[in-house]
C-alpha positions as CSV (number, residue, x, y, z in Angstrom):
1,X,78.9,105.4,97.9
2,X,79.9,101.5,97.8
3,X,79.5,98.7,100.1
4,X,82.4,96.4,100.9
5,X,80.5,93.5,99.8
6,X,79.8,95.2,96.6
7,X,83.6,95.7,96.1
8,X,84.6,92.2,97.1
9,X,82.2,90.8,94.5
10,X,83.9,92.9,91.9
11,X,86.7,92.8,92.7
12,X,86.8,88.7,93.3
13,X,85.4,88.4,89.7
14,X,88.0,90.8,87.9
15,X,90.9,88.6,89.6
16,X,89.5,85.1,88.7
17,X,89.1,86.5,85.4
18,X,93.2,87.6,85.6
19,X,94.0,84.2,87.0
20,X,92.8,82.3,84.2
21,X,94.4,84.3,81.8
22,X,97.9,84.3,82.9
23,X,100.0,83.1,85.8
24,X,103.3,85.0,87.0
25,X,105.3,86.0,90.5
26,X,104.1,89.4,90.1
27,X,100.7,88.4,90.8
28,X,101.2,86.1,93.5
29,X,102.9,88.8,95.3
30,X,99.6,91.3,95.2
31,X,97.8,88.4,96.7
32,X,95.4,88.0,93.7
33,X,95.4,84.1,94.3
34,X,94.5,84.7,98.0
35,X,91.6,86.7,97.3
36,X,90.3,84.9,95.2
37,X,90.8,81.5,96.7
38,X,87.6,79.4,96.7
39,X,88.1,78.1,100.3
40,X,85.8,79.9,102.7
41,X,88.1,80.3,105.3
42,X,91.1,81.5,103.5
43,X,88.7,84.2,101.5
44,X,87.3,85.3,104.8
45,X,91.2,86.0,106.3
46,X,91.7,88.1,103.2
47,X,89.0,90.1,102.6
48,X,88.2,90.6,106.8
49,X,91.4,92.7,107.0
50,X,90.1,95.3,104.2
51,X,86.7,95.1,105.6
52,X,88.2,96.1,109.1
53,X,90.3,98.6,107.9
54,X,87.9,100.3,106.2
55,X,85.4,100.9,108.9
56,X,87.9,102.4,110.8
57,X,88.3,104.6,107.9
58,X,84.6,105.0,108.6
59,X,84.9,105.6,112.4
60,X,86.8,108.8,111.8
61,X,84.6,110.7,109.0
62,X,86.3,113.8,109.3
63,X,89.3,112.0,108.1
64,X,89.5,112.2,104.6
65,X,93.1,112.2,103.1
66,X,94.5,108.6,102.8
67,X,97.8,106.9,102.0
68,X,97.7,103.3,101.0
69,X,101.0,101.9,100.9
70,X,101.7,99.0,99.4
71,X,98.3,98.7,97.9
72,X,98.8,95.9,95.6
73,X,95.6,95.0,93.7
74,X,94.2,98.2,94.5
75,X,91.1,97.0,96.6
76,X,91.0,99.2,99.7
77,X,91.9,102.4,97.4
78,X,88.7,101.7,95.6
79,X,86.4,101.5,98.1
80,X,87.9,104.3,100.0
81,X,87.9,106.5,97.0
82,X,84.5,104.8,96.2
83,X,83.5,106.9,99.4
84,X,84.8,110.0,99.1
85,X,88.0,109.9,100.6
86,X,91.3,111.5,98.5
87,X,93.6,108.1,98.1
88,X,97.1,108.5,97.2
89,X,98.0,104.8,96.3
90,X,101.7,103.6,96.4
91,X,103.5,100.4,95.7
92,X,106.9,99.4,94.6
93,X,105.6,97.9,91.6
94,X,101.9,98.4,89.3
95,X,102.6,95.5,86.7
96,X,99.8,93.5,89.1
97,X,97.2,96.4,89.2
98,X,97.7,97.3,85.6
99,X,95.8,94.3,85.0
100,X,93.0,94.7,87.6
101,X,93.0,98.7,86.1
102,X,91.9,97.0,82.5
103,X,89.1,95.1,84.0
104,X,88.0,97.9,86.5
105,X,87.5,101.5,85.9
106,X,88.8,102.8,88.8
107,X,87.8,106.4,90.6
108,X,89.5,110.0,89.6
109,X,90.6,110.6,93.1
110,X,93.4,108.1,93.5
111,X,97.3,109.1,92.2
112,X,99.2,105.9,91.8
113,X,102.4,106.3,92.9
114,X,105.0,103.7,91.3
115,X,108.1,103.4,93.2
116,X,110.3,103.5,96.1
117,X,108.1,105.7,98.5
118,X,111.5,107.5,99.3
119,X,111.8,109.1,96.2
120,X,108.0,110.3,96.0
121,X,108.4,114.2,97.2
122,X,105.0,114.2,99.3
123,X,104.4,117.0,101.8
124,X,104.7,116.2,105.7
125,X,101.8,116.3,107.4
126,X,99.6,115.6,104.7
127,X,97.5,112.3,105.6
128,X,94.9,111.8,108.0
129,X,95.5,108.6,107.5
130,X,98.1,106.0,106.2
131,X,97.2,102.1,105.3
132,X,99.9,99.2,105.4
133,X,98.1,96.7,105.2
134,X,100.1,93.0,104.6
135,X,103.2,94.9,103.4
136,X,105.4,95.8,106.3
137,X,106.3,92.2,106.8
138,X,108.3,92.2,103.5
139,X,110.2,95.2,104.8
140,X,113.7,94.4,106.8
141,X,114.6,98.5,107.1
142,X,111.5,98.9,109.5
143,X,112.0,101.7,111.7
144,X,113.4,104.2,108.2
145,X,109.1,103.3,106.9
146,X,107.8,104.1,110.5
147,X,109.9,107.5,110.6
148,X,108.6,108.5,107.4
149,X,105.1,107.7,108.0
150,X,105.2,110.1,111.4
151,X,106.4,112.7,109.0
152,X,103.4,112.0,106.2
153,X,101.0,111.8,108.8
154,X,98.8,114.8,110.4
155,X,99.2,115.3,114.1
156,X,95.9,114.1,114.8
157,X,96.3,111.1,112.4
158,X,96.5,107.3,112.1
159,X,98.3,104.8,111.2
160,X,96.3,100.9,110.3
161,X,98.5,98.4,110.0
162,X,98.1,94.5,109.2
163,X,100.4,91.4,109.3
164,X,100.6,87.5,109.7
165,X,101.8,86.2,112.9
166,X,104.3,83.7,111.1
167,X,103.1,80.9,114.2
168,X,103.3,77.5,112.6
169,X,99.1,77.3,112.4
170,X,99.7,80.1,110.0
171,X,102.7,78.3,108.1
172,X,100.7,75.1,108.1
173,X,97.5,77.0,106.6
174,X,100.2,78.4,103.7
175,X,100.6,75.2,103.0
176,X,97.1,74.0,103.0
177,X,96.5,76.7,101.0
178,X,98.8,75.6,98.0
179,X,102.3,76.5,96.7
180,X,101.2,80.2,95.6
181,X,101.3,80.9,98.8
182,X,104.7,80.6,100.3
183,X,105.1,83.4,102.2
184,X,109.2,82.6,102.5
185,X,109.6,86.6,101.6
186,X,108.5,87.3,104.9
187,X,111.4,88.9,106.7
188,X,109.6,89.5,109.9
189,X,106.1,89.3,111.7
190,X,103.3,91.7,113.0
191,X,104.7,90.7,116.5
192,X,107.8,92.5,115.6
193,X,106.2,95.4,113.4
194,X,104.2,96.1,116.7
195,X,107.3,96.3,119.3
196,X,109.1,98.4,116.5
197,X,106.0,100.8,116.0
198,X,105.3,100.8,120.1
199,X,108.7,102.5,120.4
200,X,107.8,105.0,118.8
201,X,103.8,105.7,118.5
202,X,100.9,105.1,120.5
203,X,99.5,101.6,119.5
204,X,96.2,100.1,119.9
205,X,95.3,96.4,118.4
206,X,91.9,96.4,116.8
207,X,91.6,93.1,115.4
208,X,93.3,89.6,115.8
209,X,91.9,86.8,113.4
210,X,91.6,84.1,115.0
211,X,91.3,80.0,114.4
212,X,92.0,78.9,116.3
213,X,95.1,80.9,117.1
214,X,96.0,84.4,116.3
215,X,96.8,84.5,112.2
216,X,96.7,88.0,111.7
217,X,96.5,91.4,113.5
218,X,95.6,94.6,112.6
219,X,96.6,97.6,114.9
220,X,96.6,101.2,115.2
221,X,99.4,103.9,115.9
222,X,99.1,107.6,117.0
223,X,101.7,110.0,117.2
224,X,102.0,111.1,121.2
């Protein structure tokens, strides 16, 4: 068992450590900058979304089977795999988490999936529950991910998802927060992600950040 604040300590080390070594896109797009930004408010943003998804990981215990999509530096995979849970971790691209994976050894019940998800033959009906967490936004073919996810997931599962608001405190704050953070490969907001996932599943919000607007929102879907 592992604490969140135990994995955001290692995890916050290991990527400073990966900054000052090297500098590249690949890592600015798995967020490594953001997490371990040294302002207070940007490193609470960041690391509150994993902390809330994770407890309502916690909130269901008897649901144990996970997909991670999009899991970029690997940090909610770890703790959930940290905690027992069976973590299949997927993202278009590892280059990013092949250096965090040489700086820490990471659990046996993860498969990393490298990849188009599309192309991965995994069962229907085989997650309790699937994580997308700051990925979606990136995505312009929306409702082909949502279908697919209704398939992977259990009848009785769910679905967290997580996503900026693109308001202009938000686009001012990627500013504030330096050039690494540009964010102009967003193709869309969690405002939109939410309509297109309300069509179709049974939504819930769980969490809006807030400073002192909405930034960020993290939801829930259900199948019906």
């Amino acid at each position: 068992m592992e604490t969140f604040q135990t994995t955001k300590k290692v995890f916050k080390k290991a990527f400073n450590e990966i900054l000052n070594e090297q500098n590249n896109y690949a890592i600015d797009e798995a967020a490594l900058p953001a997490y371990a930004h040294k302002n207070f408010f940007i490193d609470y943003l960041f690391w509150k979304r994993v902390e809330v998804a994770f407890d309502l990981a916690e909130k269901n215990e008897s649901k144990k089977k996970v997909l991670d999509f999009g899991f970029g530096s690997g940090v909610l995979s770890y703790l959930l795999a940290k905690n027992g849970y069976d973590v299949t971790s997927c993202d278009i691209e590892l280059s990013p988490f092949r250096l965090v994976q040489k700086k820490i050894a990471f659990p046996p019940n993860i498969s990393f999936l490298e990849g188009d998800i599309f192309e991965k033959d995994l069962p229907e009906n085989s997650f309790d529950i699937i994580f997308a967490l700051d990925v979606l936004e990136h995505i312009e073919n929306l409702t082909d991910y949502i279908e697919l996810f209704k398939k992977l997931l259990k009848p009785n599962g769910v679905i967290v998802v997580s996503g900026p608001t693109e308001n202009f405190l938000y686009k001012l704050g990627r500013q504030f927060a330096g050039e690494r953070f540009s964010g102009d490969y967003h193709v869309t907001n969690i405002a939109h992600i939410k309509q297109e996932f309300s069509d179709r599943l049974l939504v819930k919000t769980e969490k809006k950040l807030i400073f002192p607007f909405v930034l960020f929102e993290i939801f829930t879907a259900n199948k019906v």
